[in-house]
N, C-alpha and C positions, 0 to 999 in steps of 0.2 A: 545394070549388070553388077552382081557381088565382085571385089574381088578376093583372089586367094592369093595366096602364099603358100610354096613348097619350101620344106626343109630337106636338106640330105647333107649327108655327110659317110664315108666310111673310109675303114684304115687299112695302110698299108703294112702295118706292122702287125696285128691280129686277126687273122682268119676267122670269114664270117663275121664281122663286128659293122655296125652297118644302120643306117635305119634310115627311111624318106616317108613323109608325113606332109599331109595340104591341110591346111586349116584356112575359114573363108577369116577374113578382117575381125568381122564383128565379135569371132570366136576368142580373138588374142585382145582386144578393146581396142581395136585400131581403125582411126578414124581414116576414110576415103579420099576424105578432104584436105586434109594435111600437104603441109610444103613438103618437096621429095627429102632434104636431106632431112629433117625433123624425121621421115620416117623409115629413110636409110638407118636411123641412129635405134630410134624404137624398134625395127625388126630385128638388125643387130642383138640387142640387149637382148629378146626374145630369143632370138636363134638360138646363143651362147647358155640361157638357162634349159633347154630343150635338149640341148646336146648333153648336157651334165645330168640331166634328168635319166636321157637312155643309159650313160655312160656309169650310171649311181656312182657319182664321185664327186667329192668335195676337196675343194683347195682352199689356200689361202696364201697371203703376201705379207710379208713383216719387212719391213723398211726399218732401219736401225740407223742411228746417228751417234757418233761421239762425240763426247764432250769434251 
């Protein structure tokens, strides 16, 4: 049997903002066979680009230290 994975995600703060999508394993390069958290970890990372993708939005993090 394939498996899938569903994404979804929508907001409380803007209306209609929204999106739920199944994609089977093979489609995202995710192996079947894998130990669960290994692909707790890879779905995550996937999830989190999937949502940026619907959201078209880009961040980023600066960490700053002094000296």
């Amino acid at each position: 049997m394939d498996k899938t994975v569903t994404f979804s995600f929508r907001s409380s703060s803007f209306e209609a903002t929204g999106a739920t999508e199944t994609f089977h394993f093979k489609e995202l390069g995710l192996d079947g066979d894998m130990d669960d958290e290994a692909m707790k970890i890879q779905i995550d990372k996937i999830f989190q680009a999937w949502v940026r993708d619907k959201l078209n939005i880009s961040f980023s993090i600066v960490i700053d230290e002094d000296e």
